[in-house]
ZAPAKE-520664 format. One line per field, with one value per residue: residue number from 0; residue in one letter; x, y, z of N, C-alpha, C in turn. Coordinates in steps of 0.02 Angstrom, whole numbers. Example, Ala and Ser with C-alpha at 12.3 -4.5 7.8 and 13.67 -1.06 7.14 Angstrom:
<pts>
i: 0 1
aa: A S
n.X: 660 642
n.Y: -284 -112
n.Z: 390 354
ca.X: 615 684
ca.Y: -225 -53
ca.Z: 390 357
c.X: 660 645
c.Y: -165 2
c.Z: 390 394
</pts>
This chain:
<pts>
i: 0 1 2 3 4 5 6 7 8 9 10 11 12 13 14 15 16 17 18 19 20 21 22 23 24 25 26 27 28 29 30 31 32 33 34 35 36 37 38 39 40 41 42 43 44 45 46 47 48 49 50 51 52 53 54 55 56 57 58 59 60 61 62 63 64 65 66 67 68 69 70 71 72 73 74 75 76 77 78 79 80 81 82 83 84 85 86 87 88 89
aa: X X X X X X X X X X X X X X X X X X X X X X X X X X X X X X X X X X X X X X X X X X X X X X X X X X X X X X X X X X X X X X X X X X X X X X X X X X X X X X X X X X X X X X X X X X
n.X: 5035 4951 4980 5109 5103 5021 5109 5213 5145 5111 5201 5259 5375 5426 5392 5347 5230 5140 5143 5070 4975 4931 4812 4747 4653 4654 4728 4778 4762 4812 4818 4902 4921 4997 5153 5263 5398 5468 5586 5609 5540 5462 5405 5376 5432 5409 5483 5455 5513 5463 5389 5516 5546 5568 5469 5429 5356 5322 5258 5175 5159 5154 5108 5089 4958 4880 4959 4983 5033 4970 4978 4980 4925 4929 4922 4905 4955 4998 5115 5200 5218 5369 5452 5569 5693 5795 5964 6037 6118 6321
n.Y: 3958 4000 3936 3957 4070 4034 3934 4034 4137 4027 3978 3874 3746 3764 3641 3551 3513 3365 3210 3171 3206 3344 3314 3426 3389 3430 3497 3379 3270 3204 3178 3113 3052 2965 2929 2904 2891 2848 2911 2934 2912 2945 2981 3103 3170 3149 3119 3123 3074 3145 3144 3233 3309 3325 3312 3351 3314 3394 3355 3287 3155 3088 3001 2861 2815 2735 2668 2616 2581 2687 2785 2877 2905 3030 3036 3123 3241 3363 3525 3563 3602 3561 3592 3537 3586 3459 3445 3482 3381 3392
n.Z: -1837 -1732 -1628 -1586 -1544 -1413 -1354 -1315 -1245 -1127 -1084 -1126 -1216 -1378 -1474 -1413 -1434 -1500 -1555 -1464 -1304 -1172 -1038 -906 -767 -636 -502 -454 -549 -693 -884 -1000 -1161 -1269 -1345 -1209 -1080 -925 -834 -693 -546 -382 -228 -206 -343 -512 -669 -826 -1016 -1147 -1305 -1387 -1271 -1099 -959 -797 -642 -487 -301 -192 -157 -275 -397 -552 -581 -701 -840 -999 -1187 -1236 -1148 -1001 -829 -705 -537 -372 -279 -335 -383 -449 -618 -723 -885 -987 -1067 -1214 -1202 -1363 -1440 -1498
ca.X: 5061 4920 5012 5167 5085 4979 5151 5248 5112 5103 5313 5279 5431 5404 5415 5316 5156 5186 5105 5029 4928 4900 4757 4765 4589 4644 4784 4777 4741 4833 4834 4954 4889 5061 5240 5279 5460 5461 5641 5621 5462 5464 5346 5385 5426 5392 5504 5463 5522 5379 5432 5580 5527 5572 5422 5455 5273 5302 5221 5156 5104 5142 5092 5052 4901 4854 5015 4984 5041 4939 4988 4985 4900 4974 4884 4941 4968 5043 5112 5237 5259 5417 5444 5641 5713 5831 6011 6054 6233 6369
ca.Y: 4017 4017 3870 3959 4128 3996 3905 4088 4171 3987 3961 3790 3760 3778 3584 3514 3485 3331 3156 3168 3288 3335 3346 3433 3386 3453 3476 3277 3215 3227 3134 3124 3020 2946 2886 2911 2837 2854 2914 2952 2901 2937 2996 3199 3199 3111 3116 3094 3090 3156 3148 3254 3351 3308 3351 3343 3329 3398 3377 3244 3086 3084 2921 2829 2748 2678 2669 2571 2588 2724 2835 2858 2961 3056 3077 3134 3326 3413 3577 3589 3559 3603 3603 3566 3556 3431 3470 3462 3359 3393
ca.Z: -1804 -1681 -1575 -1581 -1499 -1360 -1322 -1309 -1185 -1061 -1074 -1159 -1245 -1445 -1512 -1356 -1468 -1533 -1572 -1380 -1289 -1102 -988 -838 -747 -585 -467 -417 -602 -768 -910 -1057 -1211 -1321 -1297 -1144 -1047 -845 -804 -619 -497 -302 -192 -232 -399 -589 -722 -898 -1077 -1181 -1370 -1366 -1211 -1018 -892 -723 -607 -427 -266 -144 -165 -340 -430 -595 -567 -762 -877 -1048 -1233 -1260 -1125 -931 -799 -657 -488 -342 -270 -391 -357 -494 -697 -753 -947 -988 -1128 -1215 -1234 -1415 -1422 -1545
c.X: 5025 4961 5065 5175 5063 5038 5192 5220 5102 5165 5314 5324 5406 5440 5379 5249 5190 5137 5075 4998 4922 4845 4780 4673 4601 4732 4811 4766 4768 4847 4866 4934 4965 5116 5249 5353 5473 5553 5651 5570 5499 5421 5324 5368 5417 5410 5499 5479 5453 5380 5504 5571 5551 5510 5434 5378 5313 5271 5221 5141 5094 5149 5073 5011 4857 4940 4997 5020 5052 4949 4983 4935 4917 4913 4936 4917 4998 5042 5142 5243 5301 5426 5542 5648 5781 5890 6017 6129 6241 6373
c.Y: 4029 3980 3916 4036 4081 3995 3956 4112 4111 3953 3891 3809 3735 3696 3516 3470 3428 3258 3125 3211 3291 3349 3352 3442 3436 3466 3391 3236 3248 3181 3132 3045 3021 2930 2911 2888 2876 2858 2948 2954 2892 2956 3086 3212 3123 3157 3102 3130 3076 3155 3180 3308 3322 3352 3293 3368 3339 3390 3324 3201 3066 3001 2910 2783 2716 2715 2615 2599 2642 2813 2796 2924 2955 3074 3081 3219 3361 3482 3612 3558 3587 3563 3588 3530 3505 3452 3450 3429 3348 3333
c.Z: -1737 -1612 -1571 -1518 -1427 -1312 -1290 -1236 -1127 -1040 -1082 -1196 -1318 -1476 -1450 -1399 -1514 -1549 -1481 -1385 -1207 -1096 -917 -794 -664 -557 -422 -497 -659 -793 -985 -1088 -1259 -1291 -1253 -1100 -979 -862 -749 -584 -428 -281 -202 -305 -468 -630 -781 -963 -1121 -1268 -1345 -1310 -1149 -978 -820 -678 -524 -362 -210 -164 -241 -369 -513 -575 -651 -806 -910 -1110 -1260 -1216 -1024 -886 -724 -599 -404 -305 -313 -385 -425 -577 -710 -837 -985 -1029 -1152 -1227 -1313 -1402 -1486 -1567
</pts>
């Protein structure tokens, strides 16, 4: 129940916690530990499917600089995380 108050008061979406985890070390460094699948890298923004989650990283200069197995980590500028959820389909 405590997770469900955390995720409520920081507008994580309720099903985000999941067999990963983030770190956010800074505005230039984050690193996400578990499955991971890149669906959209440019110089602005980073796209990924996070279990059943979509995060979307913002900013400048945004990069993967280590991507293995186990996970990946995001540096860059980062201005923005957005949090979006999956459609359910009929």
């Amino acid at each position: 129940m405590k997770i469900k108050k955390v995720l409520e008061k920081t507008e994580i979406p309720f099903g985000i916690i999941g067999n990963y985890y983030i770190e956010i070390f800074s505005d230039n460094e984050i690193v996400i530990t578990g499955k991971t699948e890149v669906l959209k890298l440019d110089n602005t923004v980073l796209k990924l499917k996070v279990g059943p989650q979509i995060m979307e990283f913002c900013g400048d200069k945004i990069n993967i600089s280590c991507f293995t197995i186990d996970g990946l980590k995001i540096t860059g500028n980062i201005s923005r995380i957005e949090f979006i959820q999956k459609e359910k389909s009929d």
